[in-house]
FIKOLZA-1660 file (N, C-alpha, C; in steps of 0.1 Angstrom, whole numbers, plus 5000, padded with zeros to 4 digits):
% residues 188
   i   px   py   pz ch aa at
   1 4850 4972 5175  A  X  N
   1 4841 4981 5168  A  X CA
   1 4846 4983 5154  A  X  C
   2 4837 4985 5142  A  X  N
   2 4844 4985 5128  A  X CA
   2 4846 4997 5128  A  X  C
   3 4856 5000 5119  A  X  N
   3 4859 5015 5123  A  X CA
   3 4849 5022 5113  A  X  C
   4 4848 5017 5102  A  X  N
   4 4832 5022 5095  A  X CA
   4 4823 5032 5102  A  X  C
   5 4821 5020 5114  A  X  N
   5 4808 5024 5121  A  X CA
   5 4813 5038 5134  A  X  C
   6 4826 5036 5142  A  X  N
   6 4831 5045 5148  A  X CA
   6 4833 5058 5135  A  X  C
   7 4838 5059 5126  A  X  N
   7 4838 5069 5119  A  X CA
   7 4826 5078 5113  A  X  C
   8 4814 5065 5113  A  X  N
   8 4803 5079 5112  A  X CA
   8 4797 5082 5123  A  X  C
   9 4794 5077 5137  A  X  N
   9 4793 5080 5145  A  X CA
   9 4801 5090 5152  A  X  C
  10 4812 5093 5152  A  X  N
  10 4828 5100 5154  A  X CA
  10 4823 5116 5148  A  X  C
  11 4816 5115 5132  A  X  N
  11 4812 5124 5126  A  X CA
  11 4826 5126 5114  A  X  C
  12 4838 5118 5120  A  X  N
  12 4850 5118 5114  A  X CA
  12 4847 5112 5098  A  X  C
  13 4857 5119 5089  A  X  N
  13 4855 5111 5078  A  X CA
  13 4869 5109 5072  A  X  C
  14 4872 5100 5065  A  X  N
  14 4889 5093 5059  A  X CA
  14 4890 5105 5054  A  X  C
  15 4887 5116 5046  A  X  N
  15 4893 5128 5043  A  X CA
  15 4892 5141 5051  A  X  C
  16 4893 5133 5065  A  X  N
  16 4900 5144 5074  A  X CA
  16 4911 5139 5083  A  X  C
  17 4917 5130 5071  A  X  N
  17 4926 5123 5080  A  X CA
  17 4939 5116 5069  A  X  C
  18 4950 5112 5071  A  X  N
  18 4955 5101 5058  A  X CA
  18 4956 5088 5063  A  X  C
  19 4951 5080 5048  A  X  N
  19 4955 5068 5047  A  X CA
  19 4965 5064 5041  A  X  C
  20 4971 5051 5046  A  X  N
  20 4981 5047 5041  A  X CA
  20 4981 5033 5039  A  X  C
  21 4985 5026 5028  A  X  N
  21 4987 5017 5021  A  X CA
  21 4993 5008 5020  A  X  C
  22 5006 4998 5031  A  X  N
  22 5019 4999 5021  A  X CA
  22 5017 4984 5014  A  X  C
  23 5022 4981 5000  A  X  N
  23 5015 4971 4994  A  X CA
  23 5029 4960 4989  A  X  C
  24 5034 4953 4995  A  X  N
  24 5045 4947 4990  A  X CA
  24 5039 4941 4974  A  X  C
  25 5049 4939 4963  A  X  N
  25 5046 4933 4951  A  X CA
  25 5047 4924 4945  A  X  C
  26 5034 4921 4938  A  X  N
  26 5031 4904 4936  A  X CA
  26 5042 4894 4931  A  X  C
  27 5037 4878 4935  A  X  N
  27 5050 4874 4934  A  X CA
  27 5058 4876 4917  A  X  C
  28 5069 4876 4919  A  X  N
  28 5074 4874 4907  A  X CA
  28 5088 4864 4905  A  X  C
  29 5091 4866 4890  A  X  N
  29 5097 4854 4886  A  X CA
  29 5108 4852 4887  A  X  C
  30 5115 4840 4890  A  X  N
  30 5126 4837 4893  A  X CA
  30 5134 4829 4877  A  X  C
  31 5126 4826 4873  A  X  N
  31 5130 4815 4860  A  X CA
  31 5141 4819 4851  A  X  C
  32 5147 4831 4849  A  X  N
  32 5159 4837 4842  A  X CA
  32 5164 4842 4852  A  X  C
  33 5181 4832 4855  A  X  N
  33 5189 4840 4858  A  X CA
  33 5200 4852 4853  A  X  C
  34 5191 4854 4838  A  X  N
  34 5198 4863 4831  A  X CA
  34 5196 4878 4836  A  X  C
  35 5179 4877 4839  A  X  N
  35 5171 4888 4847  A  X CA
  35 5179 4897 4853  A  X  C
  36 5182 4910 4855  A  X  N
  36 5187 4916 4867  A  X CA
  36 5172 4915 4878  A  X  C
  37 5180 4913 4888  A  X  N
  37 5166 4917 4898  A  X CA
  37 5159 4928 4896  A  X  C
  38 5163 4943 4895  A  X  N
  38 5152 4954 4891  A  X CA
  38 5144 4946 4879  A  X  C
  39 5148 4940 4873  A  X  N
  39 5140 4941 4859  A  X CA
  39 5130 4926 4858  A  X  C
  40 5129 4918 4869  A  X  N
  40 5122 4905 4871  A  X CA
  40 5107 4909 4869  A  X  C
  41 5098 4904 4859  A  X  N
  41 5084 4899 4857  A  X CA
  41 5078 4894 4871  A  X  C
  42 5066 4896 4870  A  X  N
  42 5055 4890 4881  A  X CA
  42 5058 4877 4875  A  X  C
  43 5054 4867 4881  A  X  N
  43 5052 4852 4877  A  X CA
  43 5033 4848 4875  A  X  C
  44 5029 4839 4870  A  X  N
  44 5017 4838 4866  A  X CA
  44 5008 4841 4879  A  X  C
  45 5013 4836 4891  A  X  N
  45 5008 4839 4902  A  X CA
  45 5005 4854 4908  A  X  C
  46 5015 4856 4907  A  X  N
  46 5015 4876 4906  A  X CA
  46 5006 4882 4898  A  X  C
  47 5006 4874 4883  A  X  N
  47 4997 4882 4874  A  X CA
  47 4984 4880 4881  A  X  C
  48 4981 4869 4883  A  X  N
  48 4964 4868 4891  A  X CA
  48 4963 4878 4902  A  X  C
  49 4974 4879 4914  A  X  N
  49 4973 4882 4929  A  X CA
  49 4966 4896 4925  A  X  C
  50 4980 4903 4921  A  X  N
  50 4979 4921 4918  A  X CA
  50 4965 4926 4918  A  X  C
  51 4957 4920 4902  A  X  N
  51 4944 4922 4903  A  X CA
  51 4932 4923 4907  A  X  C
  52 4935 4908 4913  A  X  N
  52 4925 4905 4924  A  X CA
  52 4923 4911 4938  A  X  C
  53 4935 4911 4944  A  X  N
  53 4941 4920 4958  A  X CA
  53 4931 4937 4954  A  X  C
  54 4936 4944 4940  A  X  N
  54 4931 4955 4940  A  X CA
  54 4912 4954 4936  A  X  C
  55 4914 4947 4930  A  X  N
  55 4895 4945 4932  A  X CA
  55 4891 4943 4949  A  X  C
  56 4897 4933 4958  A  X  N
  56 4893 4928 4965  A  X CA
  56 4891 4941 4977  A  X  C
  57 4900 4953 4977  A  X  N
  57 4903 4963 4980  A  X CA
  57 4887 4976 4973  A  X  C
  58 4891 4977 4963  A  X  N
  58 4876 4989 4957  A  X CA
  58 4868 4981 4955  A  X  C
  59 4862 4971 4958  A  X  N
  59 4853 4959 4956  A  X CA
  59 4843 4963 4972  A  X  C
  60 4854 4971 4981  A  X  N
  60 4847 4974 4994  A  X CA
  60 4850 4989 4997  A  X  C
  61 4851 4995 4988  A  X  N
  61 4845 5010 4986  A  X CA
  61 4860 5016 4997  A  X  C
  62 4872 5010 4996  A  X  N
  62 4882 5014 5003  A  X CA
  62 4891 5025 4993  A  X  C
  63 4894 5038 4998  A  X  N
  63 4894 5045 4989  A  X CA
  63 4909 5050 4987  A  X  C
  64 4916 5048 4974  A  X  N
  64 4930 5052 4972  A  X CA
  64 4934 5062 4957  A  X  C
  65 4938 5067 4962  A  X  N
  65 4941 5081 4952  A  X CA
  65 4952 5088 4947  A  X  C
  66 4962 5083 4951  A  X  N
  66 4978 5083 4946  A  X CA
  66 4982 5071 4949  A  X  C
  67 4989 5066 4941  A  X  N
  67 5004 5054 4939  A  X CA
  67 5018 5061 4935  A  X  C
  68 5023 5056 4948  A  X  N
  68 5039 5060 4947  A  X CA
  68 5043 5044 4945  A  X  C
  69 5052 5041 4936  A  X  N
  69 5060 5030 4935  A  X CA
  69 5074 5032 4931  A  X  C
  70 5077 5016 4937  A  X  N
  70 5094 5016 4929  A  X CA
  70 5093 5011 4919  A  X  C
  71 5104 5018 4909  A  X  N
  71 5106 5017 4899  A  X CA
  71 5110 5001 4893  A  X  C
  72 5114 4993 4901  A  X  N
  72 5114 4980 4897  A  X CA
  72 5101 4972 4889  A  X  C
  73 5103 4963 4878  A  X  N
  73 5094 4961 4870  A  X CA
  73 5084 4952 4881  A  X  C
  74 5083 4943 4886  A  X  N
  74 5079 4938 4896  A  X CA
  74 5068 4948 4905  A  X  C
  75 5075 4961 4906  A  X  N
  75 5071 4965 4920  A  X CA
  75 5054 4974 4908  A  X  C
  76 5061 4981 4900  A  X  N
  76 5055 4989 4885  A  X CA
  76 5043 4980 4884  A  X  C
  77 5044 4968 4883  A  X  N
  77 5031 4956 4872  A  X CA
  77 5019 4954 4882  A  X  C
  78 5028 4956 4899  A  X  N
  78 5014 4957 4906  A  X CA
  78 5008 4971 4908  A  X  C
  79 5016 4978 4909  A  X  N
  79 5010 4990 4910  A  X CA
  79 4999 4994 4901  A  X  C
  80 5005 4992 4888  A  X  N
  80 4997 4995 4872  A  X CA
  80 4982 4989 4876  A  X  C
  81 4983 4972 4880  A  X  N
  81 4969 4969 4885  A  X CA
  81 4959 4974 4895  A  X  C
  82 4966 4983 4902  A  X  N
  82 4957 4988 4912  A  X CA
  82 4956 5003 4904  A  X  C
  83 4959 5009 4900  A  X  N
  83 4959 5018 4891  A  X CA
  83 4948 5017 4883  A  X  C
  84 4946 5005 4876  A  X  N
  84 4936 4999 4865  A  X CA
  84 4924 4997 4873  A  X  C
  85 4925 4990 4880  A  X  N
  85 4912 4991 4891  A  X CA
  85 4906 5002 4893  A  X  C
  86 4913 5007 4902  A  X  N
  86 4908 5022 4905  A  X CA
  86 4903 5032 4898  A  X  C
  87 4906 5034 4886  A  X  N
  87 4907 5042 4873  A  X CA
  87 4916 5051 4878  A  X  C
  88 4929 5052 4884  A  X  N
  88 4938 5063 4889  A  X CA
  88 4942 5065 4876  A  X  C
  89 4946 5079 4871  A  X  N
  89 4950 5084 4859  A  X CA
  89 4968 5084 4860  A  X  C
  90 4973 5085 4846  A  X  N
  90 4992 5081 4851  A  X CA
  90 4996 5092 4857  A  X  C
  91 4989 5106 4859  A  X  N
  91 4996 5121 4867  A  X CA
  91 4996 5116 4880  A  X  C
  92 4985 5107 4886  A  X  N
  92 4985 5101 4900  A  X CA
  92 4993 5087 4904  A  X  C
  93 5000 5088 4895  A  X  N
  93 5012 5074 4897  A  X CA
  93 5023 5079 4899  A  X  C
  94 5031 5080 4904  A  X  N
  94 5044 5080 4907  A  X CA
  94 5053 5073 4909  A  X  C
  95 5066 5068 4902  A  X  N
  95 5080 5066 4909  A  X CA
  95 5096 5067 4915  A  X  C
  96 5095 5066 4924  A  X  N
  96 5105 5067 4933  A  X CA
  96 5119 5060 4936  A  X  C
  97 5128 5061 4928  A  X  N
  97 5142 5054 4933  A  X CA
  97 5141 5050 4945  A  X  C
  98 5138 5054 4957  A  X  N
  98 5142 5054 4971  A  X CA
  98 5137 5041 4972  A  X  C
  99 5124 5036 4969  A  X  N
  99 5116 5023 4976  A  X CA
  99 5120 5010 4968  A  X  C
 100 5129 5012 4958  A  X  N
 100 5137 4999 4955  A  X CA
 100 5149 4996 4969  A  X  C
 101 5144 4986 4976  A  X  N
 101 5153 4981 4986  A  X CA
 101 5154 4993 4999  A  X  C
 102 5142 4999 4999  A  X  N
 102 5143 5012 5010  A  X CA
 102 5145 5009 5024  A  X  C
 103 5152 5018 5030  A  X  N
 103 5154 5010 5043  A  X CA
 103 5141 5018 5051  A  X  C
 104 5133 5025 5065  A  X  N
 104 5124 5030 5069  A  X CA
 104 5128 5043 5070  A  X  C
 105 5137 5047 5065  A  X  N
 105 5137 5065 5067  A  X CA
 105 5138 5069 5049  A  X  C
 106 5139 5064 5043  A  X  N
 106 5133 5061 5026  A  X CA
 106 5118 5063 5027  A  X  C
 107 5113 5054 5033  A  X  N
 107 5100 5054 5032  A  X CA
 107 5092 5067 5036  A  X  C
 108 5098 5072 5052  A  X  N
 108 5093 5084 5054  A  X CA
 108 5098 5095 5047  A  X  C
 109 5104 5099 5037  A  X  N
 109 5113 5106 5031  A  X CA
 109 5099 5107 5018  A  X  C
 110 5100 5093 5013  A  X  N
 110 5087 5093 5005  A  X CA
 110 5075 5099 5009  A  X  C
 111 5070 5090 5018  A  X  N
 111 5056 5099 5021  A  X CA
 111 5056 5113 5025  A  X  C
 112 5068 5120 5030  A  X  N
 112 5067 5133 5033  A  X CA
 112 5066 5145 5018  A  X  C
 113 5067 5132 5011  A  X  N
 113 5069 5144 4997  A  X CA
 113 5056 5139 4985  A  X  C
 114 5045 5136 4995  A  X  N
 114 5032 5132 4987  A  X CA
 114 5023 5151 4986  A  X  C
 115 5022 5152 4979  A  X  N
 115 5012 5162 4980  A  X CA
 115 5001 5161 4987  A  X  C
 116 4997 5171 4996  A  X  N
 116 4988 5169 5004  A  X CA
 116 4972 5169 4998  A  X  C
 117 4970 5172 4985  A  X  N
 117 4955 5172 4977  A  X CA
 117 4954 5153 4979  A  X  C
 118 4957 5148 4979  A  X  N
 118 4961 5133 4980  A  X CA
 118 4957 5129 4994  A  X  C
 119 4948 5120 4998  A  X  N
 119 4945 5113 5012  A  X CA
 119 4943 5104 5013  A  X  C
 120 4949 5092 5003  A  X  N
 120 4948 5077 5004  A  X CA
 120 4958 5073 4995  A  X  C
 121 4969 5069 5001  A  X  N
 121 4982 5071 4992  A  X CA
 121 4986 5053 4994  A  X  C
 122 4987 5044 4988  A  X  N
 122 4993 5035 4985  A  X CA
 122 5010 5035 4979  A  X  C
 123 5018 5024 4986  A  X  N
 123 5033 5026 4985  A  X CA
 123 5035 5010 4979  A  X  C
 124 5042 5010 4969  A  X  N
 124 5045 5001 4965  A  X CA
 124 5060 4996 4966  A  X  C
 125 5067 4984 4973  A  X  N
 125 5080 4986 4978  A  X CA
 125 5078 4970 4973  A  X  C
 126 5089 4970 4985  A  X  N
 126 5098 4950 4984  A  X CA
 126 5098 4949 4998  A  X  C
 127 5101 4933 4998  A  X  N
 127 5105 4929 5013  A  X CA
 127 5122 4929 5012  A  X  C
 128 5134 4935 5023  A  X  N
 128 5130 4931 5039  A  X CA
 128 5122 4951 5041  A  X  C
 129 5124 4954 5034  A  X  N
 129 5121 4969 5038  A  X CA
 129 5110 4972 5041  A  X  C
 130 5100 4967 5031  A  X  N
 130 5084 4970 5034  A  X CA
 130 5078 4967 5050  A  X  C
 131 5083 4955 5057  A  X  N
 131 5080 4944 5069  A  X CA
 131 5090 4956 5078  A  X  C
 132 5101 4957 5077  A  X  N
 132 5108 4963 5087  A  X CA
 132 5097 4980 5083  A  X  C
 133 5097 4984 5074  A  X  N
 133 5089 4998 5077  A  X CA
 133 5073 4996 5084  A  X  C
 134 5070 4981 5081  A  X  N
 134 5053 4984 5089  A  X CA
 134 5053 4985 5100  A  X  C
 135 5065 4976 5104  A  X  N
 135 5069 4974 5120  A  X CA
 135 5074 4985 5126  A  X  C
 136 5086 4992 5125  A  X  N
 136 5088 5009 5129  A  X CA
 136 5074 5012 5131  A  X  C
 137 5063 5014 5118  A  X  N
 137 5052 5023 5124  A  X CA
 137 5045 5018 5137  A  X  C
 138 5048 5007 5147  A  X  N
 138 5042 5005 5156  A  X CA
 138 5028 5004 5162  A  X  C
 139 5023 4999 5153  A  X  N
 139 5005 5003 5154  A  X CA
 139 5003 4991 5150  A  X  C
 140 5006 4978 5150  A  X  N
 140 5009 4962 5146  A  X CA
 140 5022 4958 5144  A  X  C
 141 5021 4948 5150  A  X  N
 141 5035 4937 5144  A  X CA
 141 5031 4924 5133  A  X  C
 142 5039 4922 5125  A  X  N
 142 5038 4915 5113  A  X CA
 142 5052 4905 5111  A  X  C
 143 5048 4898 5110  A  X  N
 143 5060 4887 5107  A  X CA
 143 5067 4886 5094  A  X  C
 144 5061 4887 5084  A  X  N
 144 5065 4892 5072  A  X CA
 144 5054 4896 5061  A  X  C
 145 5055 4906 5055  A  X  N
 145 5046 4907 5044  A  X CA
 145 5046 4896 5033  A  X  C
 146 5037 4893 5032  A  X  N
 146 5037 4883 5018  A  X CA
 146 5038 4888 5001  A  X  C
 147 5042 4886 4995  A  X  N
 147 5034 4892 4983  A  X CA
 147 5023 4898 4981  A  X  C
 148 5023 4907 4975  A  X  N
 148 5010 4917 4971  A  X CA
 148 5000 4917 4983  A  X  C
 149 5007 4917 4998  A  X  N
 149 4998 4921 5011  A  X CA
 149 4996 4933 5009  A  X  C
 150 4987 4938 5018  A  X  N
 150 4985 4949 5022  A  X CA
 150 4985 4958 5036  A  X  C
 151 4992 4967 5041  A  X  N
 151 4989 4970 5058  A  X CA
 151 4986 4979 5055  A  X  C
 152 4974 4983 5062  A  X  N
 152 4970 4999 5061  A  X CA
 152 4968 5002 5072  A  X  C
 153 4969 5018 5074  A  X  N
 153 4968 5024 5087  A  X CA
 153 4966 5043 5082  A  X  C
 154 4956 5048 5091  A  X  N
 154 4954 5056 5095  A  X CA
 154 4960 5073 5104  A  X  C
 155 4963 5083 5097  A  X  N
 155 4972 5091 5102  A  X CA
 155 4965 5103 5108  A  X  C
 156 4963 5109 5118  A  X  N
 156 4960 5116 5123  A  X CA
 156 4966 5129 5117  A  X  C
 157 4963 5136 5108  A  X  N
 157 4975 5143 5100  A  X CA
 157 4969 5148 5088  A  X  C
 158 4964 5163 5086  A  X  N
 158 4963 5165 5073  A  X CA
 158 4974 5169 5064  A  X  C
 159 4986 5168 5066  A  X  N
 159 4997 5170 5060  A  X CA
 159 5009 5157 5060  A  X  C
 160 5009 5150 5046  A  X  N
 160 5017 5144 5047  A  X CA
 160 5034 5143 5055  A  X  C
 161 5036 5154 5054  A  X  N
 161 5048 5162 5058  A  X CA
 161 5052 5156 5073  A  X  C
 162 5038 5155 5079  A  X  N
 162 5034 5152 5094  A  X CA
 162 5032 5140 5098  A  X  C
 163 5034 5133 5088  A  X  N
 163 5032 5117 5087  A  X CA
 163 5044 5108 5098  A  X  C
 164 5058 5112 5101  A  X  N
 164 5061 5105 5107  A  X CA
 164 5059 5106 5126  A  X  C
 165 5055 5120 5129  A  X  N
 165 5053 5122 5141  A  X CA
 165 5034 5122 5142  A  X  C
 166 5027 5120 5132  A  X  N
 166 5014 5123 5138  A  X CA
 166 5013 5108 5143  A  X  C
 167 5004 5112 5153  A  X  N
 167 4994 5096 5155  A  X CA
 167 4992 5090 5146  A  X  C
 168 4989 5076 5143  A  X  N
 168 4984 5065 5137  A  X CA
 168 4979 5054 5145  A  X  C
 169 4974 5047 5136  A  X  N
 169 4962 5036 5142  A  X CA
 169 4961 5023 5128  A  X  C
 170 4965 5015 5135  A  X  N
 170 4966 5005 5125  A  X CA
 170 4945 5000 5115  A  X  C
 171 4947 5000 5101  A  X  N
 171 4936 4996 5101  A  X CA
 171 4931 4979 5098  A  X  C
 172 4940 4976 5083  A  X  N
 172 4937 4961 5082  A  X CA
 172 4953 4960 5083  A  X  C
 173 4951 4943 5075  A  X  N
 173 4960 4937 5069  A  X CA
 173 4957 4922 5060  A  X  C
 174 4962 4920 5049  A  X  N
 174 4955 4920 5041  A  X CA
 174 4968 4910 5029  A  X  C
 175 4961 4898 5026  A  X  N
 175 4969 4889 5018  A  X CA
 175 4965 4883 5007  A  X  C
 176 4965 4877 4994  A  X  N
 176 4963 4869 4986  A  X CA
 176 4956 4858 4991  A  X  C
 177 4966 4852 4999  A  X  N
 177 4961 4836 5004  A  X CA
 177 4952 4835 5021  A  X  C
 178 4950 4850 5021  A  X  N
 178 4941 4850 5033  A  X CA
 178 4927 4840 5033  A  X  C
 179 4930 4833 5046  A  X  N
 179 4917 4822 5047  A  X CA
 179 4900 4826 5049  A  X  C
 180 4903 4841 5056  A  X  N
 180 4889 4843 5056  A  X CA
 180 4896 4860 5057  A  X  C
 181 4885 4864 5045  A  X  N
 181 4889 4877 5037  A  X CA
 181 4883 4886 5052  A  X  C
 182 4888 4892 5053  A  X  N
 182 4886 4905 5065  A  X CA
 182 4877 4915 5062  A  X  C
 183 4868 4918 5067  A  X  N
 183 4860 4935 5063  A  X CA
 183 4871 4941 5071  A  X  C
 184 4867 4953 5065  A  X  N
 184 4879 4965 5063  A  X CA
 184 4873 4972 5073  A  X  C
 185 4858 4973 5077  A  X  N
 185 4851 4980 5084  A  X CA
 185 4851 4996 5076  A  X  C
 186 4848 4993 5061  A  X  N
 186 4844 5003 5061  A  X CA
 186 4839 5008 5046  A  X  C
 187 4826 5011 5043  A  X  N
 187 4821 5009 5032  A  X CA
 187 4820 5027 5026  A  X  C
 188 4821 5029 5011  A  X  N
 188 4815 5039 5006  A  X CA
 188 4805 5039 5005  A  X  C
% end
């Protein structure tokens, strides 16, 4: 069943509830090994993914309202695009030391310190941390995130704070090079 259709029938609505995001970031460049890793560009590939991934996202009325990212330039350039998409203003962007190379109690650390006016919070991180945190949440298994993927899931929980003990429910998942683009099951 799409959860779309369970959620209006339910009577339930995504802002009686949180969403979550987590968005690993698009590919980027390898080509200077002068680069420090924090400071590595998207690669031309990246530049396309970021934007597209976030259209492909509000393109289906999927709704996100804060960005927390790492401060890595890489992790920043996709965020910025989904940002741009969305029309999120820069008070609703955030960055975080912790999700450069975070391990999963980083992550929960992060989301526990989102403001709760916020109910669709996208996290912008890296791999191996992003894959090992979708996996802890237990609501799917994933082999690895790809570039500029996306897993989202559903929190039983009007308080961030509550985020690592409330219920959850996995909703998509979600890639650049996906072969057949997935309804999200769920339209504005």
């Amino acid at each position: 069943m799409l959860l779309g259709i369970f959620l209006i029938h339910s009577g339930i609505s995504l802002n009686d509830m949180k969403t979550l995001f987590l968005v690993r970031h698009a590919k980027s460049g390898w080509d200077d090994p002068n680069i420090a890793d924090f400071d590595r560009p998207l690669n031309e590939r990246g530049k396309r993914d970021a934007p597209m991934m976030a259209e492909r996202l509000h393109s289906r009325g999927i709704p996100i309202d804060v960005i927390v990212s790492s401060p890595a330039r890489r992790a920043v350039k996709t965020a910025q695009a989904f940002a741009k998409a969305y029309g999120i203003a820069n008070e609703n962007v955030y960055y975080d030391d912790a999700l450069y190379f975070a391990d999963t109690q980083a992550f929960f650390n992060t989301i526990g310190r989102i403001e709760d006016r916020y109910h669709h919070a996208a996290i912008f991180s890296h791999n191996h941390g992003i894959t090992t945190f979708a996996n802890e949440l237990r609501v799917a298994t994933i082999d690895v995130m790809p570039t500029c993927s996306i897993f989202a899931l559903l929190s039983d929980t009007m308080n961030w704070k509550e985020f690592k003990a409330a219920p959850r429910k996995f909703w998509f998942f979600d890639y650049p090079k996906n072969p057949s683009l997935p309804e999200y099951g769920w339209s504005a």
